[in-house]
C-alpha positions in Angstrom: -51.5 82.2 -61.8 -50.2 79.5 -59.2 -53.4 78.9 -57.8 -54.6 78.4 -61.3 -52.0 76.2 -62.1 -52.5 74.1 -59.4 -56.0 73.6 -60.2 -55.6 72.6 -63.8 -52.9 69.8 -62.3 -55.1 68.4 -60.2 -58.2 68.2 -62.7 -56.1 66.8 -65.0 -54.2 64.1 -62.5 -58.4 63.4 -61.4 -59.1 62.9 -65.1 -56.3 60.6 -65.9 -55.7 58.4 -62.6 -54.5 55.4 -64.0 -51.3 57.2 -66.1 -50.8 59.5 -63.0 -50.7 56.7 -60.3 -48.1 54.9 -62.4 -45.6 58.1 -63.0 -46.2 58.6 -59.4 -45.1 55.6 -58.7 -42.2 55.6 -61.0 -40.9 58.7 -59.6 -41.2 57.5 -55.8 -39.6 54.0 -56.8 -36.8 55.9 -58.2 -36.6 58.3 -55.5 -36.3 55.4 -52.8 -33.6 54.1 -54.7 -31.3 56.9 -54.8 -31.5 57.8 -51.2 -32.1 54.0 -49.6 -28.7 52.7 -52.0 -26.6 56.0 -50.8 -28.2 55.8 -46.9 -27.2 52.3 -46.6 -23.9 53.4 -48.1 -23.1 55.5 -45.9 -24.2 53.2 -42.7 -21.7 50.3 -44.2 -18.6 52.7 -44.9 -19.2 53.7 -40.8 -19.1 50.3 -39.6 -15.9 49.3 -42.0 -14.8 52.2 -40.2 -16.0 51.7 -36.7 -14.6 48.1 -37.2 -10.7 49.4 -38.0 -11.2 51.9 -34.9 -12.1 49.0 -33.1 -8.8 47.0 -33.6 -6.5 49.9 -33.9 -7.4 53.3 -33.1 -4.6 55.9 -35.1 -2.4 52.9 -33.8 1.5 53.5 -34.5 2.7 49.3 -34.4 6.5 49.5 -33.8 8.8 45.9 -34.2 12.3 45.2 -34.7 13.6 43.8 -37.4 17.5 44.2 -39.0 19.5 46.5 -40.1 19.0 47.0 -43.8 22.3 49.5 -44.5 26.2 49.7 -43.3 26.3 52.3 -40.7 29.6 53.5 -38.7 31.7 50.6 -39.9 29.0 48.2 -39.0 27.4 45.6 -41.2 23.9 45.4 -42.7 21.7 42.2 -41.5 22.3 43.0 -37.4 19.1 42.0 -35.5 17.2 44.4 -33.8 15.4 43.4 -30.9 13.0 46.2 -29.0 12.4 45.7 -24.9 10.2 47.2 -21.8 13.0 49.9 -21.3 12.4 51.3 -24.8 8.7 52.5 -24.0 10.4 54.3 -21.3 12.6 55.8 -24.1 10.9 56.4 -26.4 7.8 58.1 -24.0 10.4 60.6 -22.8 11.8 61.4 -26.2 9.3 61.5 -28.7 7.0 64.8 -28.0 3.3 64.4 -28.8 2.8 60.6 -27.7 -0.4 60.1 -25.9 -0.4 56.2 -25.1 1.9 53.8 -25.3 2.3 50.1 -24.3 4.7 47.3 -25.0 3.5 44.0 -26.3 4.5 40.8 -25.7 2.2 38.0 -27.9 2.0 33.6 -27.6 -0.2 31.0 -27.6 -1.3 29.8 -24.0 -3.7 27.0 -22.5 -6.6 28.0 -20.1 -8.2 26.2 -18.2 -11.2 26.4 -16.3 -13.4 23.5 -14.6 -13.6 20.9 -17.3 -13.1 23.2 -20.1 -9.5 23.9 -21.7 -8.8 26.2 -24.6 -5.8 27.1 -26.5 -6.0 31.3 -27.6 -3.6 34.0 -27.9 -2.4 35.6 -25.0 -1.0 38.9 -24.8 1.1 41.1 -22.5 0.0 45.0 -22.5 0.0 47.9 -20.2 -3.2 49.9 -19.3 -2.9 52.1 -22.6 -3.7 49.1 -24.4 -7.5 49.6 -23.8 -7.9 52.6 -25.4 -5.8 51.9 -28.1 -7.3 48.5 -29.0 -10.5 49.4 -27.9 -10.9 46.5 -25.6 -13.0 48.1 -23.4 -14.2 46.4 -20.3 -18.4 45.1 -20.1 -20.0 46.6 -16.6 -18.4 45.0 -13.5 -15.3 44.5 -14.8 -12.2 46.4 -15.5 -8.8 46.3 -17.9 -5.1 45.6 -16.9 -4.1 48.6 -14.8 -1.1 50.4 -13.1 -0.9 48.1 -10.3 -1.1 45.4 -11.8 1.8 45.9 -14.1 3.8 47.5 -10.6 2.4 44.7 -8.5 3.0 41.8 -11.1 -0.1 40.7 -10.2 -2.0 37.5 -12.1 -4.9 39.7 -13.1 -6.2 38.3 -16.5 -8.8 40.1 -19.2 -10.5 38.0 -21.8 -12.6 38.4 -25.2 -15.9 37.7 -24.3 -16.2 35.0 -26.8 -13.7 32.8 -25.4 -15.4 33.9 -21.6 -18.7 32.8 -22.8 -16.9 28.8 -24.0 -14.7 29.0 -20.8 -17.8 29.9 -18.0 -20.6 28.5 -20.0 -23.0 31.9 -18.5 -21.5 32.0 -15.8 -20.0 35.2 -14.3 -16.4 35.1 -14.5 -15.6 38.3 -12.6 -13.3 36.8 -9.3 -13.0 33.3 -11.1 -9.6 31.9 -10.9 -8.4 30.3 -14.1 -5.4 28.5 -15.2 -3.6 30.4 -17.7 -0.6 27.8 -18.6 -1.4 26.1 -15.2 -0.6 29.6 -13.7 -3.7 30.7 -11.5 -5.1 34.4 -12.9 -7.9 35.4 -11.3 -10.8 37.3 -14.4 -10.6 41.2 -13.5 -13.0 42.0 -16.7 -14.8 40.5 -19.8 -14.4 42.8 -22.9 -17.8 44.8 -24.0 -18.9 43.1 -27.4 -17.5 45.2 -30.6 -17.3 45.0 -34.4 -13.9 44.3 -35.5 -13.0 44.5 -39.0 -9.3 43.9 -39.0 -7.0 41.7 -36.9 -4.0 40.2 -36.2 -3.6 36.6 -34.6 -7.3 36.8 -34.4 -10.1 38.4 -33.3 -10.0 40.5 -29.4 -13.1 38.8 -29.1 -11.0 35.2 -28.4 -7.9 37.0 -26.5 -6.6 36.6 -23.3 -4.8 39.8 -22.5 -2.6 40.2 -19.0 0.2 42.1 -17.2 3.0 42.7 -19.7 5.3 42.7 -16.1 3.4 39.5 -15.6 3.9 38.2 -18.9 8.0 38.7 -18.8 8.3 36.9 -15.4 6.1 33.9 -16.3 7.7 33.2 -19.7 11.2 35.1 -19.6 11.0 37.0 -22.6 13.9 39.1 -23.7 12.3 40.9 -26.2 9.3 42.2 -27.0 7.1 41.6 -29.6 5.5 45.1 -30.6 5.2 48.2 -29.2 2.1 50.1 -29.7 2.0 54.3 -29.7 -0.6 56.9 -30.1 0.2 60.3 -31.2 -2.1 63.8 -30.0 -3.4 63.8 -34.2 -3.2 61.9 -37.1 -0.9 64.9 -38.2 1.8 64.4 -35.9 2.3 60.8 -36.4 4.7 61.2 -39.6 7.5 63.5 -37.5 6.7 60.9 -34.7 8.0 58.0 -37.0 10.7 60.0 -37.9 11.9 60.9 -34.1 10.7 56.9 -33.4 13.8 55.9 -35.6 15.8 58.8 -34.8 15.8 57.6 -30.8 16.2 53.8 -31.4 18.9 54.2 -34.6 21.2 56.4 -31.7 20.4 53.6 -28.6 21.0 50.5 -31.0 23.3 52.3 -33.6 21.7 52.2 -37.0 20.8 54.6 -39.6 18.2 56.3 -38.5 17.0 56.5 -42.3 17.1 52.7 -42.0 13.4 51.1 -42.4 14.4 47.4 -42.3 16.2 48.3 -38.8 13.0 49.1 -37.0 9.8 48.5 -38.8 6.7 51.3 -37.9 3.2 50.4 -39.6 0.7 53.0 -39.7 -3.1 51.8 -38.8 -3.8 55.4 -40.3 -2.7 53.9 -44.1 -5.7 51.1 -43.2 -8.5 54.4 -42.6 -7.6 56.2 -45.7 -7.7 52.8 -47.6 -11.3 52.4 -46.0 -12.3 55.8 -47.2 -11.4 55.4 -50.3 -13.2 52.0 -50.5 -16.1 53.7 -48.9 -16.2 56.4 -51.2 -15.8 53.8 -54.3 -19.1 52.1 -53.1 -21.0 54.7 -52.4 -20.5 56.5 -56.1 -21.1 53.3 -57.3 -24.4 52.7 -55.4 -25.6 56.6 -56.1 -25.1 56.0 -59.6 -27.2 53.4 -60.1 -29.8 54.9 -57.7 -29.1 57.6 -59.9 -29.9 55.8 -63.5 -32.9 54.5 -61.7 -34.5 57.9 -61.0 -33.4 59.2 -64.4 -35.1 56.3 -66.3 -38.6 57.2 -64.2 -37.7 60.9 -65.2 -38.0 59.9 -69.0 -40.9 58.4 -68.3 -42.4 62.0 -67.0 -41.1 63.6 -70.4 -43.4 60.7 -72.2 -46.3 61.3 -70.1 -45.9 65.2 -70.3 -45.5 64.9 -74.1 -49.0 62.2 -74.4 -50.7 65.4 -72.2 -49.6 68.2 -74.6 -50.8 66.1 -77.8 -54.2 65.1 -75.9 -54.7 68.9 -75.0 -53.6 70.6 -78.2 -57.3 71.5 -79.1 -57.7 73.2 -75.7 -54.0 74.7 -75.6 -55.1 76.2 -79.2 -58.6 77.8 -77.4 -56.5 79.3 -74.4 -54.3 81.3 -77.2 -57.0 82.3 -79.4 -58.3 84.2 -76.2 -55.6 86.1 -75.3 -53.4 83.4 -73.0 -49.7 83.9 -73.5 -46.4 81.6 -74.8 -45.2 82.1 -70.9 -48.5 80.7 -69.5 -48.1 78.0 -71.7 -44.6 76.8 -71.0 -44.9 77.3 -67.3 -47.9 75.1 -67.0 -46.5 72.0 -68.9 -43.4 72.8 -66.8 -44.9 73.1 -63.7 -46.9 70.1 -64.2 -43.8 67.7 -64.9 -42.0 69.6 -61.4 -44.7 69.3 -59.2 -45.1 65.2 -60.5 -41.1 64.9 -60.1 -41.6 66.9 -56.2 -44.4 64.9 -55.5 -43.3 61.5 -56.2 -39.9 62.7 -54.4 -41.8 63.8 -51.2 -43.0 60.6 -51.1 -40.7 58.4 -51.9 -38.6 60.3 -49.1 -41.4 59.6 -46.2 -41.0 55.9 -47.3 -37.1 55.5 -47.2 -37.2 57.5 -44.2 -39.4 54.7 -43.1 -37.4 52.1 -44.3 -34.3 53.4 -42.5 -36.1 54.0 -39.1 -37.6 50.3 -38.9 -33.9 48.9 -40.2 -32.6 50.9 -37.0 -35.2 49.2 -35.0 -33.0 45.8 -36.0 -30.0 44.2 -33.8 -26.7 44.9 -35.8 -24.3 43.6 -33.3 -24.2 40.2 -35.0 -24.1 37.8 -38.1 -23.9 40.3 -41.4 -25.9 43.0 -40.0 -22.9 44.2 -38.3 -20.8 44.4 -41.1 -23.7 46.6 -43.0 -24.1 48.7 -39.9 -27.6 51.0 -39.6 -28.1 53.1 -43.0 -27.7 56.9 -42.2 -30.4 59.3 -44.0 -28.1 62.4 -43.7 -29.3 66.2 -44.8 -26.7 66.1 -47.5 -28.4 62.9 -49.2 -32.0 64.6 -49.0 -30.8 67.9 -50.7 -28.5 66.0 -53.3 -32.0 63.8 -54.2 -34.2 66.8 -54.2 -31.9 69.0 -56.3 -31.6 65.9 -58.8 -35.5 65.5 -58.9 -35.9 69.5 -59.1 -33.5 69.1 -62.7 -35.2 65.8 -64.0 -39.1 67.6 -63.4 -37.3 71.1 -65.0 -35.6 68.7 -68.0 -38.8 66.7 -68.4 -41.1 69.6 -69.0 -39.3 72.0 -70.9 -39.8 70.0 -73.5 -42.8 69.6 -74.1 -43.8 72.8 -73.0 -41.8 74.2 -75.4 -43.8 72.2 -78.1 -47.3 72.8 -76.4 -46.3 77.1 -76.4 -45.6 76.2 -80.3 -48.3 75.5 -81.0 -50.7 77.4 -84.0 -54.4 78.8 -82.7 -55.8 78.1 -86.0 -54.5 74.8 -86.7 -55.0 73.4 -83.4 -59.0 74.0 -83.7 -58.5 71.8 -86.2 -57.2 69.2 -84.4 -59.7 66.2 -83.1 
């Protein structure tokens, strides 16, 4: 009966080519809008997240403040200022830290040949690569251990303030004058979407020695102090023995927030993925009402073919041919259109999505859209809602076309 089936579809696609083309083309338009809105979905809610990964990866940002609450006879409104000997502290007890780096953060002058540019300059240790993801371009390197043991004037910069300080030139070994202190340029960061920031973006940072920092300008205090935990899970207890450790050194409440103030990066993923989540619905519906108003338009069609073939449906029953041949037919008719269309409206946003990963995304909007992402999930999702529209828009009229009376039909011009 398939075989038959299929033979009848095609004779009658052959006979009517004009009204076939265009449902075709309906169904493949509508096809390519569901899965090209939802892939490029998907490759924007990567980059926002690529680009928060990029400033702070699962990032705990620890700063003083004051003390918000009277605790063992003394008063609220005490400043709290953190220093280098509490990432000692803190490292040794707080379990489940990973990487950890103080901070120290001001505006500085470099200066190099004729060129002189004002950018933010900050103290860090070696964890401060990973956890910023400031990683260094090929040649190069980041602050390390003997640097911060050695004090040495070893100095890492953004690669767009490199590229307005050297003008092209290679800046590995080049001495520069970092508030008319000589630093010599031990690495140039690797180019990388950012999508939030503080002070500005890494690309424009100067970043040296936090040991260095502290004997060139005489800071007391740090600014921030940035920790890591082994899982996004162990990060809340962390905050809790964070406080706990620094409340018992500087004698506040350990319950007191204003004392010591701890931002989790993590609230800024979740707030991503929920955004991500928000736009992609949004963009799959609307893909979505696209592919159901070409699915209505199979339900017409299939409704024009059972009136046009009434006369002939009425001869196959007066012979013998059964309601069930009937219905499946007309059905199989409007799910093979609905399959067919899908097929290849798949092939093309497949296509599409290949050549768009053939394009540079590392700058101007691109980057921000990132590549679209044709997962397995959005094929089977489209395929199972094209499968329901081609079932929906020939049940129909199959219905009407197994309805239909032998005798009267031969009457029917």
């Amino acid at each position: 009966m398939a075989i038959e089936l299929l033979k009848e579809f095609f004779r009658d696609l052959k006979t009517h080519r004009m009204r076939s083309a265009l449902t075709l083309i309906a169904i493949t338009w509508g096809t390519m809008s569901v899965v090209l809105l939802l892939a490029f979905g998907s490759g924007f809610g990567t980059a926002m997240r690529n680009g928060m990964v990029n400033a702070w990866n699962r990032v705990l940002i620890v700063y003083g403040g004051e003390t918000g609450k009277v605790f063992e006879g003394l008063p609220k409104g005490r400043p709290i200022g953190l220093e280098e000997r509490d990432v000692q502290l803190i490292k040794a007890s707080v379990p489940n830290i990973v990487s950890i780096s103080p901070q120290y953060r001001k505006n500085a002058e470099l200066f190099f040949g004729k060129t002189r540019l004002t950018t933010e300059c900050e103290g860090a240790g070696p964890d401060f690569e990973t956890m910023r993801a400031m990683y260094p371009e090929a040649g190069g390197r980041f602050i390390d251990a003997n640097d911060i043991k050695y004090r040495k004037r070893s100095l890492f910069l953004g690669y767009e303030i490199a590229g307005d300080l050297f003008k092209g030139e290679n800046p590995i070994g080049k001495t520069v004058m970092l508030d008319n202190v000589p630093f010599t340029v031990v690495g140039i960061m690797e180019k990388k979407l950012q999508t939030s920031m503080n002070n500005g973006p890494d690309s424009r940072r100067a970043v040296i020695p936090y040991s260095t920092f502290r004997s060139i300008y005489g800071d007391e205090h740090i600014n921030t102090m940035l920790i890591r935990g082994t899982s996004p899970a162990a990060q809340a207890q962390m905050i809790s023995d964070i406080r706990r450790v620094l409340g018992k050194k500087y004698r506040f409440d350990p319950t007191d927030e204003r004392a010591v103030g701890i931002f989790d990066t993590m609230m800024i993923d979740e707030i991503i993925q929920k955004v991500t989540l928000g736009v992609n619905i949004f963009l799959g519906v609307v893909g979505l009402f696209t592919l159901m108003i070409a699915g209505v338009g199979v339900a017409n069609v299939m409704y024009v073919v059972v009136k046009e073939r009434t006369r002939e449906i009425g001869i196959k029953m007066a012979v013998g041919a059964r309601k069930s041949y009937i219905l499946s037919q007309f059905v199989f008719e409007a799910l093979f259109i609905s399959l067919l269309g899908g097929t290849m409206g798949l092939l093309l946003s497949w296509g599409i999505v290949a050549a768009t990963g053939l394009l540079d995304t590392s700058s101007g909007a691109m980057q921000f859209l990132g590549r679209p992402i044709l997962s397995i999930w959005i094929m089977l999702f489209t395929v199972t809602i094209l499968t329901m529209i081609g079932l929906f828009a020939g049940v129909f009229p199959a219905r009407k076309a197994s309805a239909v009376d032998p005798v009267e039909s031969l009457r029917y011009e």
